[in-house]
N, C-alpha and C positions, 0 to 999 in steps of 0.2 A: 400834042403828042401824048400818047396814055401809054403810061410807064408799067410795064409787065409784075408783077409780083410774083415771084419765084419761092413755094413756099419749101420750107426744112425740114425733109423727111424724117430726121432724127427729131427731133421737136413736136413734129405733128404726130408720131405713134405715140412718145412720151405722154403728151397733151392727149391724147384718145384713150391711151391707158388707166390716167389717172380717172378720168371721166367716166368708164366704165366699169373703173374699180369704186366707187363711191356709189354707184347704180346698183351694184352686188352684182355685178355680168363678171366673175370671174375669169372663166376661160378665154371671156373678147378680150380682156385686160392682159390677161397672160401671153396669149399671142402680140398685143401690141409689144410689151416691154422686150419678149424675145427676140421681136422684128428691129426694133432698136437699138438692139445690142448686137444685135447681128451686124449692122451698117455701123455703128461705133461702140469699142472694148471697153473705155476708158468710162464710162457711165453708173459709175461707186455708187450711187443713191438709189439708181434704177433696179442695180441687185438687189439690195433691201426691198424693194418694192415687190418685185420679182419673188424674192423667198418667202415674204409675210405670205404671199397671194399661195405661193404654194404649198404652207401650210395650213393655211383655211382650207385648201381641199383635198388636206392630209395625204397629201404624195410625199411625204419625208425622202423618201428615195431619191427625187428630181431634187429636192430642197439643197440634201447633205451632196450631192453631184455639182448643184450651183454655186455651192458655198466654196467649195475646192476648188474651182474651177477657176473663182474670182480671186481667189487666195494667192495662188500661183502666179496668177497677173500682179498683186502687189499682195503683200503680207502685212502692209499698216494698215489695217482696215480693223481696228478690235469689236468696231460692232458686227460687221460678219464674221468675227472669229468668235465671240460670243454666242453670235446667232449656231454659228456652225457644231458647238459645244454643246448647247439645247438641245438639236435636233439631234445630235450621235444619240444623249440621255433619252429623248425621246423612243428614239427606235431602239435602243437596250430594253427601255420599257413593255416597247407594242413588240419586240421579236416571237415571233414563232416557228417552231420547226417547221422550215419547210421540206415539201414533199421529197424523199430522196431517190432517186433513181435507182430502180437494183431492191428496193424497199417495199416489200406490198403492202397496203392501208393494214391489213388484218395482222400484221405483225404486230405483236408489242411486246413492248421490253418491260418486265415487272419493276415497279416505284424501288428507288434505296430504302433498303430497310436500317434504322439504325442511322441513318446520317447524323452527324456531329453528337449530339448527347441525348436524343430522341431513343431512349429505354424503353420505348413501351411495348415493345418485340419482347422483351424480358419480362413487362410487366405482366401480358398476354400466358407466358409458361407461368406463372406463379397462380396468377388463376386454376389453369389448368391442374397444376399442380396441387392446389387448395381443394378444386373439385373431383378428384380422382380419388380420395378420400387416402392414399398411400399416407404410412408413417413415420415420422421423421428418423430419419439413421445417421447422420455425420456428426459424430461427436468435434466439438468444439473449443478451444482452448481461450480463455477469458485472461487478457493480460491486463492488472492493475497496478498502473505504477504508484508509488506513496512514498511520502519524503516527510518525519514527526507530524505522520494526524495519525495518529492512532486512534483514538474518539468518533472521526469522521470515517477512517477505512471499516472502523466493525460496524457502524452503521449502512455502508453498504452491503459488506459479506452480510450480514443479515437479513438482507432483501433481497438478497439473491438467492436463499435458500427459499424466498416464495417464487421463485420463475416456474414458469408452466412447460418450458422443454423439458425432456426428461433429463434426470438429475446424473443419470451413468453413462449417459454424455457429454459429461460439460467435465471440464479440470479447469481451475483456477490457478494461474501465476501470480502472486504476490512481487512484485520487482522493485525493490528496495532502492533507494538511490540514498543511501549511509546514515538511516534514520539514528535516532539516539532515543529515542521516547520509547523505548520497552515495545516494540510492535510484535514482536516476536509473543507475547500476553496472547493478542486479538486471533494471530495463527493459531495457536495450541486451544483457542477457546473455540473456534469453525472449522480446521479439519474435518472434523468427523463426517462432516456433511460431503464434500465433494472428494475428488483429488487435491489437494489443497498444496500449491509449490511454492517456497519461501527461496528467493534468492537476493542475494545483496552486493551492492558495490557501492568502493567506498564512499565516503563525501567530499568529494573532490568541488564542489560548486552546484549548479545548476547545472543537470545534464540528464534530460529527461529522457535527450534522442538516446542517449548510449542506457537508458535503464530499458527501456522499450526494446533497443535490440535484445536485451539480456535477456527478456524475458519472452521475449519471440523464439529464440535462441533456445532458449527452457523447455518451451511446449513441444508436447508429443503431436497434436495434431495438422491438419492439412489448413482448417479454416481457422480462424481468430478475429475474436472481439477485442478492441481496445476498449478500456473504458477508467476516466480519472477517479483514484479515489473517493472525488466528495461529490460523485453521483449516485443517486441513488435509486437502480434500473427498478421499474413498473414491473409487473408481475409477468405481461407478455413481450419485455423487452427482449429475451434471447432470440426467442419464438419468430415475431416479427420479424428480424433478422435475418433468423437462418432457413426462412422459408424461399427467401431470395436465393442464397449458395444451395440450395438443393437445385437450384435450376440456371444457374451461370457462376463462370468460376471469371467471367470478365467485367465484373463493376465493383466498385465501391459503394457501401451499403451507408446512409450518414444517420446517426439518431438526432433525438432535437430534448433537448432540455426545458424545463419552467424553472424557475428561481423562489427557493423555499427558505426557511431556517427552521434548523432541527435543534437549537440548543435546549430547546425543549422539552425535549423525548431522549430516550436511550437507544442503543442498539437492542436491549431486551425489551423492550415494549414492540418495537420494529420485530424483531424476532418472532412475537407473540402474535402478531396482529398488522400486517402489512398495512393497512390503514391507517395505521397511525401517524404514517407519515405522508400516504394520500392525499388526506383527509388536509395538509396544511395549508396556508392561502398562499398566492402569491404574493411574491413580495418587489418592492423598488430596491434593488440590491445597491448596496455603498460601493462596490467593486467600481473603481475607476471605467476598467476597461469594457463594462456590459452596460455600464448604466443607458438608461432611457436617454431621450431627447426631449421626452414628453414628460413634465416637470408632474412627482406624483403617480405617477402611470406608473402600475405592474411592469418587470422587464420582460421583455420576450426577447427569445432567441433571434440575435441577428439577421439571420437568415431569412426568415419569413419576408423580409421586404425583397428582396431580390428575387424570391421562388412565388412571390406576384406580380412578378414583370417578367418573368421567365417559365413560366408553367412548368412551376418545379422542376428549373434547370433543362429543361428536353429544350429549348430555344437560347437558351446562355451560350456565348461563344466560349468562354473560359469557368468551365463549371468546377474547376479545382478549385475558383476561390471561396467556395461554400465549407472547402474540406477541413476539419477541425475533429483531430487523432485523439480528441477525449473520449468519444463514443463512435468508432468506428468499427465497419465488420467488413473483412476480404477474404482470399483464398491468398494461402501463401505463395502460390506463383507470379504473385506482384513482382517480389521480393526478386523473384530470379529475372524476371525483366527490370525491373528499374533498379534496382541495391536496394538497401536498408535506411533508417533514417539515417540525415549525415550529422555526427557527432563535432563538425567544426561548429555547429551550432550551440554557445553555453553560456547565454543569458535565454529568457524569456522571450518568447515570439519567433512566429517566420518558418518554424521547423516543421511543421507541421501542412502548410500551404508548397514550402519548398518539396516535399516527398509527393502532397497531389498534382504538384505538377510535371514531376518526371511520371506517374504515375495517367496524368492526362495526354503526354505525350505519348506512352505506350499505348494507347488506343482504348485503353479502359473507360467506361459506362462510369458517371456520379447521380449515383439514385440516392432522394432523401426518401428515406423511411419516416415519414410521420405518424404512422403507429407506434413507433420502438420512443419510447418516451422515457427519461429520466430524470430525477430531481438535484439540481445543485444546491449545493449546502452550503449557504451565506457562511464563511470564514468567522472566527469571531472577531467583530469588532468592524465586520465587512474587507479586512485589510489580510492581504494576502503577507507571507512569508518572502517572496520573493519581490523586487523593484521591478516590478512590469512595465511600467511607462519606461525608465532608462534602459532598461532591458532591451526593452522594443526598436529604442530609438539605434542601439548598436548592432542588431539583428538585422537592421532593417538596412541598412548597408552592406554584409556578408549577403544577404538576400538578391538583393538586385544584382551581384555580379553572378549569380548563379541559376534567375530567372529571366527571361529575355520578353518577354510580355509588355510591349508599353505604357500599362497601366500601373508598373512597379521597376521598369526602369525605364529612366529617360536618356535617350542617346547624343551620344557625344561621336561627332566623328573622330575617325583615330585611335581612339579607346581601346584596348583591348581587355575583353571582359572573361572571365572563368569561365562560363560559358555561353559562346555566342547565340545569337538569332538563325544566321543562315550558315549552313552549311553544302559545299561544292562538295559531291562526290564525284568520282576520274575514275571509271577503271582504267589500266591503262597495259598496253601489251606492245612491247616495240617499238616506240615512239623515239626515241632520243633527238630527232631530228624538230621535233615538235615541241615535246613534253614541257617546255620552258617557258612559249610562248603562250600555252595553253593556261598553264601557271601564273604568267605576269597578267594576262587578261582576266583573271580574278583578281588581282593582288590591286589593279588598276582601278577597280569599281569605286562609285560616287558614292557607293555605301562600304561602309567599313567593317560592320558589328559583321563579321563570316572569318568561315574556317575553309580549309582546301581537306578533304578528303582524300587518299590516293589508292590504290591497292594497284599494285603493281601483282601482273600476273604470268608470271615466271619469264619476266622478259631476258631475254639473249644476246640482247646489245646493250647499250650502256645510258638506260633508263634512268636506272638507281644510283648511279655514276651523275649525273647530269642533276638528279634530286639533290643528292648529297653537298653536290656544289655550290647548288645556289641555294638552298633552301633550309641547312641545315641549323643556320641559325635562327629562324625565323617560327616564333610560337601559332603563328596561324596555320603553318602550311604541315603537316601528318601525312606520314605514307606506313604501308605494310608491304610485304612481299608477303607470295604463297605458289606451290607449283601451280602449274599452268592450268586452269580449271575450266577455261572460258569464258563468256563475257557476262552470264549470267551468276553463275561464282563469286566471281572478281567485281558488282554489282552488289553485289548482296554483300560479301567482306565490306567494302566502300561505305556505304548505307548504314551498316550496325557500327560503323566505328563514329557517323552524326553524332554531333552533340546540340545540334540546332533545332528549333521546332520545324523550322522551314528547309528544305531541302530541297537543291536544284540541280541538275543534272547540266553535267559538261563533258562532251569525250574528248579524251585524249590528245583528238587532233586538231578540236574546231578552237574557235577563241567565241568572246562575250564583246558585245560592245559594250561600251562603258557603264551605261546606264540600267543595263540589263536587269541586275540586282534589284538598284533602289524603285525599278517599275513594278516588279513580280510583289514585293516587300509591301508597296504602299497598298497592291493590291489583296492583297492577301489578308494585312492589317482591318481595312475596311467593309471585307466581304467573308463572309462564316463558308469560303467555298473553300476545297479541300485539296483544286488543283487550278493553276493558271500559267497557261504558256503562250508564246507571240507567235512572231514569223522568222523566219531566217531568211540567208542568203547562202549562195555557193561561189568560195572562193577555191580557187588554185591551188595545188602544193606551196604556189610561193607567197600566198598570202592576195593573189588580185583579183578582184572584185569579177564573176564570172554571170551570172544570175540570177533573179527570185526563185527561192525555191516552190515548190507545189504549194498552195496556200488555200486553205477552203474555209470562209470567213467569218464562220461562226460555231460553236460546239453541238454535236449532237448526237447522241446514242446509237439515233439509228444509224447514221453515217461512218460512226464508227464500229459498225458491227460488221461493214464490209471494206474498210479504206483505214487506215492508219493516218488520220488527219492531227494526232495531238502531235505539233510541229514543235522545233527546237525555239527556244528556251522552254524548258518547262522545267515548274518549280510546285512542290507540294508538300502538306503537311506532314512534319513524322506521323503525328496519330492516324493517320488516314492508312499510309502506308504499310505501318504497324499489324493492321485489321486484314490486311492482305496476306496470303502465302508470297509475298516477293519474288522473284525475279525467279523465274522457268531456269534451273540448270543442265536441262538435259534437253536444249536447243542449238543449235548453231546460232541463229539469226532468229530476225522475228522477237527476239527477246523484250524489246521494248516496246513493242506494239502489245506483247500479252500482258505486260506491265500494266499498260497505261486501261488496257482493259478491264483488267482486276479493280485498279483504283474507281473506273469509275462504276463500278457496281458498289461500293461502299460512301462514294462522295459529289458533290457536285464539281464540275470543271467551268472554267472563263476563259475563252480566247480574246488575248489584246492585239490586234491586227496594227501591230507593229514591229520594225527589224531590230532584235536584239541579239541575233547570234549570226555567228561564220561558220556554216558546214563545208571543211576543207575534202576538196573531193583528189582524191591523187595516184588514184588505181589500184588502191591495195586495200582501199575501205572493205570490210566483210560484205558487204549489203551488197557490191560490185563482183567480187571474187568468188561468191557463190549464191548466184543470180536462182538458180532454180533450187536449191534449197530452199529461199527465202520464201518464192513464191508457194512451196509446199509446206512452208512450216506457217504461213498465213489463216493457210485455210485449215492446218492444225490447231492455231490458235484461236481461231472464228470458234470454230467445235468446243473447245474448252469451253471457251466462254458460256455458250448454249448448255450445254450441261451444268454449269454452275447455276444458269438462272432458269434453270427448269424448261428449260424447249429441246434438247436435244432430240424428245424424243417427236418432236411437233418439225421439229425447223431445218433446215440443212445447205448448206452453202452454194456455191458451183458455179465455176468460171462460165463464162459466157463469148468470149472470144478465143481462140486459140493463139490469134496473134497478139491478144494480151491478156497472159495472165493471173493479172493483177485487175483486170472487170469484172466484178463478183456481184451475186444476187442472191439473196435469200429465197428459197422456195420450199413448199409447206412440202413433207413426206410423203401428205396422201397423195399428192399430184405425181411425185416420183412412181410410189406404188400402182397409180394406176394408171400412169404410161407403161411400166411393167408390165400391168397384165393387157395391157392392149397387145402390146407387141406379141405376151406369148400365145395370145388370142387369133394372131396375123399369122404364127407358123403352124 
C-alpha cells in the first residue's frame, strides 16, 4: 500500500519564498510570503522576511503598511517595531510634495526668506546699500560703560576720535557705575571732540545691567553701540556697523575683538596715531575666562569656532548664544519689544546672553560683523577687578530660571521656573461650562516646565468666576479680561502675555491629551522648524469620543494655499510668530487658517500624525454658527496670502463646486482674463 503524501501549503510558499529570495527573484518571493500569510496570520519571522524583501524594492509604503498591520496582531514584536521605526525615518527622508489637487505644476510658492537666522536678505540691502554710493545720515549714540579704568577708558575715547563715520553723528555716553579714580579727568580731556555725556550711579556692587540702562536711558538717539571700556574700536568700527541699521532696524549687529596689551602706549600716542595701537601683536591673555585651550596660541574671540560650524550663525538654532553686549549695535526698538537689561543680574556673567535671548525670542536677526573689529586691553596684571569665575558660578543659576533653552537649563519635572519653556494660550469667550476642563487638561501634561495663557473676552457668564475659583492660587495659570473684541483680539492679547519660547494653541472648549505637550516640545527641541502640529479627534459637549477629525498627512505649502490642513495641536515658536503681523482682527472666522498662513511664509512646519487633541464640537462652535462666513473669509484669506508672496497679481482662487464650498483651486488670471474676453467676443 503506498502511502499518499500530503504536502503543507503554508511550508511549501514559505520554503519557495526563501528559495527565490536568495535567487534575487524578488517579486516570486514576495508573492510567495504574502500567499502564506494569507493562509496563516501568526507567521512573526515571515513578516520580517516580507518587509526586508519590500524594502530592497523600496516600496516603503507596502513596507510601513506591513509593519502595522503585523503590530496590531501582537505588539511584542520589537524587531518589527524597530523595523517599522526605520522605515517612518526613511520615508521622512525620501518625502516629497506630492502632486495636490486644485494645484497646477506652474504655480509656485516663493522659498522663506529669512528662516531662523539666515540674514543674508539683510546682507543683500547692505550691498545695495554700499553700491548706491547714498551717504550715511543716522546719528548714533555710543554707550560706554566704566567702573576705575580711567587709563584704559581714554585710551578708547582716543580711538574713537579716528573713526571714519562722521563725527556730528555720533554722541558718546560715558556711564559710570561709581568710579572713584578721578574719570571725570579723561571727560573734560575728550569732550571737545563729540557730544561727549558723563553720567553716574552710585557703587552699589557690580551692576553693569543697570549702568547700561542709564546710559541707554541718556542717549538722544534711535540706534546704539554698546561698547566696554577697555576696547579699543578700529578706525571703521562705527562705520561697519551702522552700514547694517541703515538698512534694518531687525537684527543684532555683534563686533569681534583680538586680544592686545596697551600698557605700553598712552591715550596720546593713540590720539596721535591710531597705529600705535594697531600696530600691537596679539597676545595669550591671562584672563581666566578668554583664555586659549591651545597652550601658547594667541586668543581669539570665542566665537569663531561656532561661526565655523554655523556659517556665521545663519544655520545655528540658538544664535543669541554668540551675543556678548561689550560690542554691540541695534535699534532702540529692541528695547520696547523685549525690556531693558534685567538688573536682578549683579555679579559677573549671564546678563548679557539673558537680554539676547529675549531678544532672539522677538524674532530679531544675530549678524556678526566681522569687519567692526576692536582691541581688548589685557587688564594689568591680566586679572580683572571683578571675581568672574564666582560671579559666574551665581549668575548662572538666576540664569537658568529665566532662560528655558536645554542647553542652559536642565528640566526637572514639577519645577516651576520664572520663566517657562511652553506656554498655552486660550482665548476664551463664554465657556463657563468648559473653561476648567480646558485648564485641568494643561495642568495634567507629562511635561510640566508651561504656563496657561488666558484672555478672557468680555465674557457674560461666569468665565472669570470659574478662573477665580480654581485657579487663583496657582502661579502657572494667568488670565486678562478686555471688552469683547473677537477671537482674533482675544488671540493676540493671549500670545503677547507668553512668556515661553514655545507656544501652543488650545481653545477654550477642547482638551489636550496628556502627552500633547511633551510630543510638540521633544520635537521642536530637536528640529530648527518653527511650527509643529498632530491630529485631533472630535468629541461631544460631554466629553465622548465622536470621530477623526479631517487629517491630511503630511505638511505642504501648496495644500495649504487652498485647504486649512495645519490641524489641532499646534505649537510654534515665539520668534517665528513675532516676525508675523498675528492674528487678522477684523475677521470673524478663518482667523487661524490666516495665522497659520503668515507663519508659514516665515518658517518651516512638521506634521506628527498623531492624536493629541479633543476638538469639542457642541453647536455653538464659531466655525458652525457662521458657516458661510467662514467659507468667504477663506478665500479672503487665500488672497492675503497671495499678495504677501507677490502673486496676487498672477494667481487667484475659486471654488469649484457650489455644493462645496470649501473645493478650491488656484488658477492663473490670465486664463480668467481670457475666458472674459471669449465670452465678450460670444455677445
Amino acid at each position: 500500500m503506498v502511502k499518499k503524501f500530503i504536502s503543507n501549503p503554508v511550508e511549501t510558499c514559505c520554503n519557495l519564498g526563501d528559495k527565490l529570495a536568495l535567487e534575487g527573484k524578488i517579486e516570486g518571493a514576495i508573492s510567495c510570503y504574502q500567499r502564506a500569510l494569507e493562509l496563516k496570520q501568526d507567521l512573526w519571522k515571515v513578516y520580517g522576511k516580507l518587509g526586508n524583501l519590500l524594502k530592497q524594492k523600496g516600496d516603503l509604503e507596502e513596507e510601513i503598511k506591513l509593519y502595522n498591520r503585523v503590530l496590531k496582531l501582537n505588539q511584542k514584536l520589537p524587531e518589527i517595531e524597530a523595523n517599522l521605526q526605520e522605515a517612518l525615518k526613511e520615508q521622512e527622508k525620501t518625502k516629497r510634495v506630492k502632486k495636490v489637487q486644485g494645484i497646477p505644476d506652474s504655480f509656485v510658492i516663493p522659498p522663506i526668506v529669512g528662516e531662523g537666522n539666515d540674514y543674508s536678505f539683510i546682507e543683500e540691502k547692505v550691498q545695495e546699500f554700499i553700491n548706491s554710493g547714498k551717504p550715511y545720515t543716522l546719528p548714533v549714540s555710543i554707550i560706554i560703560p566704566t567702573y576705575n579704568r580711567k587709563e584704559i577708558l581714554a585710551k578708547t575715547l582716543a580711538a574713537i576720535t579716528h573713526q571714519t563715520y562722521p563725527k556730528h553723528l555720533i554722541e558718546i555716553i560715558v556711564a559710570n557705575d561709581g568710579s572713584t579714580d578721578g574719570v571725570e579727568e579723561v571727560i573734560l580731556k575728550y569732550e571737545k571732540y563729540w557730544e561727549l555725556i558723563h553720567v553716574r550711579q552710585q557703587d552699589r556692587g557690580f551692576r553693569v545691567s543697570a549702568v547700561r540702562n542709564l546710559g541707554i536711558r541718556t542717549s538722544r538717539y534711535e540706534h546704539l553701540i554698546l561698547l566696554d571700556c577697555d576696547l579699543i574700536p578700529e578706525p571703521r568700527f562705527v562705520e561697519e556697523l551702522m552700514k547694517y541699521l541703515h538698512v534694518t532696524d531687525k537684527a543684532v549687529l555683534m563686533a569681534h575683538r583680538r586680544f592686545v596689551n596697551t600698557d605700553g602706549i598712552t591715550d596720546d600716542e593713540i590720539f596721535e596715531d591710531i597705529n600705535t595701537a594697531l600696530g600691537l601683536e596679539d597676545i595669550v591673555t591671562e584672563n581666566v575666562m578668554f583664555k586659549s585651550d591651545i597652550k601658547n596660541k594667541a586668543t581669539i574671540d570665542w566665537r569663531f569656532r561656532i561661526y565655523e560650524k554655523t556659517d556665521n550663525l545663519k544655520k545655528e538654532k540658538y544664535p543669541f548664544r554668540a551675543f556678548a553686549s561689550g560690542h554691540v549695535a541695534y535699534s532702540k526698538n529692541i528695547l520696547e519689544k523685549v525690556g531693558w537689561y534685567d538688573e536682578d543680574f549683579q555679579e559677573w556673567g549671564y546678563e548679557d546672553i539673558e537680554f539676547g535671548y529675549r531678544v532672539y525670542n522677538a524674532g530679531y536677526y544675530f549678524i556678526p560683523v566681522l569687519t567692526a573689529i576692536d582691541l581688548h586691553q589685557e587688564p594689568p596684571g591680566g586679572v580683572n577687578e571683578t571675581d568672574r569665575i564666582t560671579g559666574k558660578q551665581i549668575t548662572q543659576k538666576l540664569f537658568e530660571q529665566k532662560c528655558p533653552v536645554s542647553w542652559y537649563r536642565q528640566y526637572r519635572p514639577g519645577e516651576i521656573y520664572e520663566v517657562p519653556k511652553v506656554s498655552i494660550y486660550i482665548p476664551a469667550y463664554n465657556v463657563e461650562q468648559f473653561i476648567k476642563h480646558t485648564v485641568d487638561s494643561v495642568l495634567n501634561q507629562t511635561y510640566t516646565d508651561l504656563e496657561v495663557c488666558i484672555c478672557d473676552d468680555g465674557s457674560t457668564d461666569r468665565t472669570l468666576e470659574v478662573l477665580e475659583e480654581n485657579y487663583s492660587e496657582n502661579p502657572r495659570i494667568r488670565w486678562v479680561s478686555q471688552p469683547n473684541g473677537g477671537i482674533g483680539k482675544a488671540s493676540n492679547t493671549a500670545v503677547k502675555m507668553c512668556r515661553g519660547m514655545y507656544i501652543g494653541q488650545l481653545d477654550s472648549d477642547d482638551l489636550l491629551k496628556p502627552d500633547a505637550v511633551e510630543t510638540m516640545v521633544k520635537y521642536l527641541d530637536e528640529h530648527d522648524v518653527g511650527c509643529v502640529y498632530s491630529c485631533c479627534e472630535r468629541i461631544d459637549k460631554y466629553g465622548n469620543y465622536v470621530k477623526p477629525e479631517y487629517n491630511w498627512p503630511e505638511f505642504s505649502r501648496e495644500k495649504l494655499m487652498i485647504n486649512m490642513i495645519v490641524h489641532h495641536f499646534r505649537m510654534f515658536r515665539k520668534r517665528d510668530w513675532m516676525r508675523t503681523e498675528g492674528f487678522a482682527e477684523d475677521l470673524l472666522n478663518a482667523v487661524d487658517y490666516d495665522m497659520y498662513m503668515k507663519l508659514s511664509e516665515v518658517c518651516s512646519f512638521h506634521h506628527i500624525n498623531r492624536v493629541t487633541y479633543s476638538r469639542r464640537v457642541h453647536g455653538k462652535n464659531t466655525s458652525l454658527l457662521y458657516e458661510k462666513e467662514q467659507d468667504n473669509n477663506t478665500i479672503t484669506v487665500i488672497n492675503r496670502s497671495l499678495e504677501r508672496l507677490g502673486l496676487r497679481d498672477l494667481w487667484m482662487v475659486k471654488q469649484t463646486d457650489p455644493n462645496n464650498p470649501r473645493k478650491l483651486e488656484m488658477c492663473s488670471t490670465a486664463r480668467k482674463q481670457q475666458a472674459t474676453g471669449n465670452r465678450q467676443q460670444g455677445e
